[in-house]
C-alpha positions as CSV (number, residue, x, y, z in Angstrom):
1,X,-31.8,-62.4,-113.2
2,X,-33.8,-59.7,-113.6
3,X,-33.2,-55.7,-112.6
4,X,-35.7,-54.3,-109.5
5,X,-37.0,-50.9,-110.0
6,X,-37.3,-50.4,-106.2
7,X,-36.1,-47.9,-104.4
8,X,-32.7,-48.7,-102.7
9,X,-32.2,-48.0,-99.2
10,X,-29.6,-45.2,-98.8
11,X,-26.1,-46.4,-98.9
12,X,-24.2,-46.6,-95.2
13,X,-21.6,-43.8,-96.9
14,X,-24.6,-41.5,-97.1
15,X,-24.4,-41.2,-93.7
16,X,-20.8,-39.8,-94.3
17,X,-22.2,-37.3,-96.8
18,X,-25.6,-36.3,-96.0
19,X,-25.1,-34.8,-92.4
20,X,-28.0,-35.0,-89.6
21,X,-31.6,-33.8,-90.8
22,X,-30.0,-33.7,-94.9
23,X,-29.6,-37.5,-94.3
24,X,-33.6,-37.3,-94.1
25,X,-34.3,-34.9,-96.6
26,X,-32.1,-36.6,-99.2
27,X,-34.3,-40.3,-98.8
28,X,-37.0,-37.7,-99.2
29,X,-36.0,-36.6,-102.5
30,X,-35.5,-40.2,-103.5
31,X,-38.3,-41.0,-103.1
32,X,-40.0,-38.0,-105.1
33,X,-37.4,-38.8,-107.9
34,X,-38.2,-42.4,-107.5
35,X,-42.7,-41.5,-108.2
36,X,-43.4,-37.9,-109.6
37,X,-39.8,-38.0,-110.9
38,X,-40.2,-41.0,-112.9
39,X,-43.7,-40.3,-113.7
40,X,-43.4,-37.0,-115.3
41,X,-40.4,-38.4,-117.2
42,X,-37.8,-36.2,-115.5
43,X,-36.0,-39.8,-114.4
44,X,-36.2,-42.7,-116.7
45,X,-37.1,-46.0,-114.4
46,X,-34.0,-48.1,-115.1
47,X,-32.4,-45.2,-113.1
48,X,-34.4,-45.9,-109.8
49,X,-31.9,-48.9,-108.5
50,X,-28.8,-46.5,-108.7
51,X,-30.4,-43.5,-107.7
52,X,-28.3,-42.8,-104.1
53,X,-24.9,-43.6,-105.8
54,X,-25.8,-42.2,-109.4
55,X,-27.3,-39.4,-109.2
56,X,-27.7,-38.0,-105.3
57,X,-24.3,-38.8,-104.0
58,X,-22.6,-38.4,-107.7
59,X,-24.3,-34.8,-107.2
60,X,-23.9,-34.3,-103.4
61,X,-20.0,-34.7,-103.6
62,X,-19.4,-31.4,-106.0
63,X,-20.0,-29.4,-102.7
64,X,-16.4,-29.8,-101.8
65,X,-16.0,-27.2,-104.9
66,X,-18.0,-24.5,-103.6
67,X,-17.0,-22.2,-101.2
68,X,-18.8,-21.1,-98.6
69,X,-21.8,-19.2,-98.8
70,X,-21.9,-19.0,-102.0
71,X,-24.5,-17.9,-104.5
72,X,-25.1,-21.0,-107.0
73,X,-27.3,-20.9,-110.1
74,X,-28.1,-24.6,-111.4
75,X,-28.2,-24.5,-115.1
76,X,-31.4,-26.4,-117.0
77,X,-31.8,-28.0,-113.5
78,X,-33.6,-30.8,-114.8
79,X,-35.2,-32.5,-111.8
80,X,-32.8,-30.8,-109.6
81,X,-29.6,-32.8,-110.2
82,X,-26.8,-31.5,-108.9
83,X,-28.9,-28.0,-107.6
84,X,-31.2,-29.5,-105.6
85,X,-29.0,-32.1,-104.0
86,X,-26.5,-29.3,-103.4
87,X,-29.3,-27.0,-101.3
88,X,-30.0,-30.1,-99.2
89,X,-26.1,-30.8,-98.2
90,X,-24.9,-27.4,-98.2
91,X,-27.4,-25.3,-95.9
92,X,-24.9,-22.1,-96.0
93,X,-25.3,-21.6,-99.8
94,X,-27.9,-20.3,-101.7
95,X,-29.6,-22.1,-104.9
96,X,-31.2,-20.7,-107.9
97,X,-32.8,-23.7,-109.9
98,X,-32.8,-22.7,-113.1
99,X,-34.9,-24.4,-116.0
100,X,-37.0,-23.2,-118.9
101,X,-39.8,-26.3,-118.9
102,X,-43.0,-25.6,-116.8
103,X,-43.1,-29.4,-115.9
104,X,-39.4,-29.3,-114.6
105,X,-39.8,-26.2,-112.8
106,X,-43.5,-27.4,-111.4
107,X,-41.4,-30.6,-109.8
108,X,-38.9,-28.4,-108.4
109,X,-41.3,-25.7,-106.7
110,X,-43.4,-28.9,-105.2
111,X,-39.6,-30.5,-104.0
112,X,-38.5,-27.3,-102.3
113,X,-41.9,-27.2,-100.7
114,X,-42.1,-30.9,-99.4
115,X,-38.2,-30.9,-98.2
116,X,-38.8,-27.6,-96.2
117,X,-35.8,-26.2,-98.7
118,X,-35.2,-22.5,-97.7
119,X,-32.1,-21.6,-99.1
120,X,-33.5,-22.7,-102.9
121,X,-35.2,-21.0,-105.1
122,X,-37.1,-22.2,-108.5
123,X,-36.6,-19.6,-111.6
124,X,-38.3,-20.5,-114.9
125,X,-36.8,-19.5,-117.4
126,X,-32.8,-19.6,-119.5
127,X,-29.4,-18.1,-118.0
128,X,-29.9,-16.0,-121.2
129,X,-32.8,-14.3,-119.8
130,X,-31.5,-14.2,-116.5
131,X,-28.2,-12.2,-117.4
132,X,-27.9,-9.1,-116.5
133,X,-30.5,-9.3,-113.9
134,X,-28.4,-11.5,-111.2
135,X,-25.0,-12.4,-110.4
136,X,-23.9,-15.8,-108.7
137,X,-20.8,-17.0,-107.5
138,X,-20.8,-20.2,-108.7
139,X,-22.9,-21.9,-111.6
140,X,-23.2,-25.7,-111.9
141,X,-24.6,-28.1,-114.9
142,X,-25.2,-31.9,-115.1
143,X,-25.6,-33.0,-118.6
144,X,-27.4,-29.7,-120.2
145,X,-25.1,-28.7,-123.4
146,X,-21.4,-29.3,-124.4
147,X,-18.9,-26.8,-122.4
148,X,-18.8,-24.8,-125.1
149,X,-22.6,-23.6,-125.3
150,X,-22.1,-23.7,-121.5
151,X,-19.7,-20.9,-121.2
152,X,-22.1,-18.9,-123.4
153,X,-24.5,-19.2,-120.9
154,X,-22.8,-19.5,-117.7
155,X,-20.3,-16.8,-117.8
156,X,-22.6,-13.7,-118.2
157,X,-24.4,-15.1,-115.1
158,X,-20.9,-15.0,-112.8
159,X,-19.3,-12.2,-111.0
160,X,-15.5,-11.5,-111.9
161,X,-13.9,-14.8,-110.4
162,X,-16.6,-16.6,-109.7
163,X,-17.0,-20.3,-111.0
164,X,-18.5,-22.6,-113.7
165,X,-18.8,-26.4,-112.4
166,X,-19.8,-28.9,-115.1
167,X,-20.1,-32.2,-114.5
168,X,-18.7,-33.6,-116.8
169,X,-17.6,-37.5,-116.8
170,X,-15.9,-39.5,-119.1
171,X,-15.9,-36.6,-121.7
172,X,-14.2,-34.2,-119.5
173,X,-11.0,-33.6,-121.2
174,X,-12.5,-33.8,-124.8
175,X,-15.1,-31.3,-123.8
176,X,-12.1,-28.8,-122.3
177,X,-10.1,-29.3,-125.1
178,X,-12.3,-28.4,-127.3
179,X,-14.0,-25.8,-125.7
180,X,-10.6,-23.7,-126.0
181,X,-11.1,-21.4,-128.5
182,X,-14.7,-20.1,-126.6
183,X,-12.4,-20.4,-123.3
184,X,-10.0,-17.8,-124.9
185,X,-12.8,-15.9,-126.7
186,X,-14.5,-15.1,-123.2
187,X,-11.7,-14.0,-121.4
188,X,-12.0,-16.9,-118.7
189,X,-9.1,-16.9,-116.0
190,X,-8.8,-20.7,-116.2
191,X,-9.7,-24.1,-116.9
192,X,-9.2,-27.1,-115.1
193,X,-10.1,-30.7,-114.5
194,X,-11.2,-31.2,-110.6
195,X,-11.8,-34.5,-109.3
196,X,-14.3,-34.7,-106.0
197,X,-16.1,-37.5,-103.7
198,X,-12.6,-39.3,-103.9
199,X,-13.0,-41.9,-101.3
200,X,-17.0,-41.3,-101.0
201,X,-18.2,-42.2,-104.8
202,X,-16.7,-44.9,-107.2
203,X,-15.5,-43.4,-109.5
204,X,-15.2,-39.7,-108.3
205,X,-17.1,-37.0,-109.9
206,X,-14.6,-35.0,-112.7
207,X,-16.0,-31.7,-113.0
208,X,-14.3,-29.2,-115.7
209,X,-13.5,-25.7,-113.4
210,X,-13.6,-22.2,-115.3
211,X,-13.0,-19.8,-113.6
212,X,-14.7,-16.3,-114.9
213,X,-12.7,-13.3,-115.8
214,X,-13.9,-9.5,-116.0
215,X,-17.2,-9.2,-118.0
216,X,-16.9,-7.3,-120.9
217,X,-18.7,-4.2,-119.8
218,X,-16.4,-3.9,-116.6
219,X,-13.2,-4.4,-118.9
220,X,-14.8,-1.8,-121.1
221,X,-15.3,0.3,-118.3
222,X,-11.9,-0.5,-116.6
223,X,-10.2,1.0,-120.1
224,X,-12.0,4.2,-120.3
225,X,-10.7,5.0,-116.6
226,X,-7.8,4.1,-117.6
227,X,-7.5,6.3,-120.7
228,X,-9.1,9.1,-118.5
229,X,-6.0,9.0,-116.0
């Protein structure tokens, strides 16, 4: 028996999921993931059979971790996995795909154009560069950099409180545990595994929640206030 690389049809809980036109837009963006996506080498072609429940429903279901109207940056957004996904499902939110490759951020631009996306954005370029400059509520990641190297990046991108989502499977609790020393180095709130899609995806998505603390320009700030009183 050998594996099709055909397109699937969409899955009957994407109808649960994907709600009214995002049910359209999301076979959309199969499809571009399925050609230019595969083409350009963003998607490897064994990935095309399982792209509804691998990738766009894996990456839809991490919504029911974001609050509403949030801000969200998509770190080294790749071919737009979970950003772009997340822009389609979620039209209250706002979405910064973030990615340093021209030919990534070239798909992405063409995407948001084709799927009539406008609450996304595409930004060339790495959370490095981009801190400072903008503040997000939320940042998520799908297999960019252990959660160590993500915190580096992620948390000068958040406001006090907001939220780093990484997706991050299997190696969830290995990646927490030994991420704790740059947990307690940053000053983070909290860390946590969170399990979403229960019920929708098999298996759920595990995503590893920090939650940001004061940067350390407002907790130096904070101080000197303090010491003036």
């Amino acid at each position: 028996m050998t594996e099709s690389n055909e397109l699937p049809e969409a899955p009957a809980v994407a109808r649960e999921v994907f709600i009214g036109d995002a049910l359209g837009r999301a076979r959309l963006f199969a499809e571009l993931l399925a050609g230019p996506g595969v083409v350009r080498g963003l998607l490897g072609p064994r990935e095309i059979p399982r792209i509804w429940e691998r990738h766009l429903l894996n990456c839809a279901v991490v919504a029911e971790a974001i609050p509403q109207d949030a801000r969200v940056v998509d770190i080294g957004s790749g071919a737009g996995l979970p950003g772009l996904v997340l822009s389609i499902v979620r039209p209250d939110i706002q979405v910064t795909l973030l990615d340093p490759l021209l030919r990534r951020t070239v798909f992405l631009s063409e995407a948001v154009e084709a799927l009539k996306l406008d609450n996304a954005e595409v930004v060339r370029g790495r959370a490095e560069e981009l801190a400072g400059n903008r503040t997000f509520d939320v940042a998520t990641a799908r297999a960019v950099a252990p959660l160590d190297r993500l915190l580096e990046w992620s948390l000068p991108l958040l406001r006090e409180d907001g939220q780093l989502l990484a997706m991050k499977g299997e190696r969830a609790v290995e990646e927490l545990e030994a991420a704790r020393p740059r947990l307690k180095a940053s000053g983070a709130r909290s860390a946590e595994l969170v399990t979403v899609g229960r019920g929708r995806v098999e298996p759920p998505a595990t995503l590893v929640r920090v939650v940001a603390g004061a940067s350390p320009e407002s907790s130096g700030r904070g101080a000197r206030r303090r010491r003036k009183r």
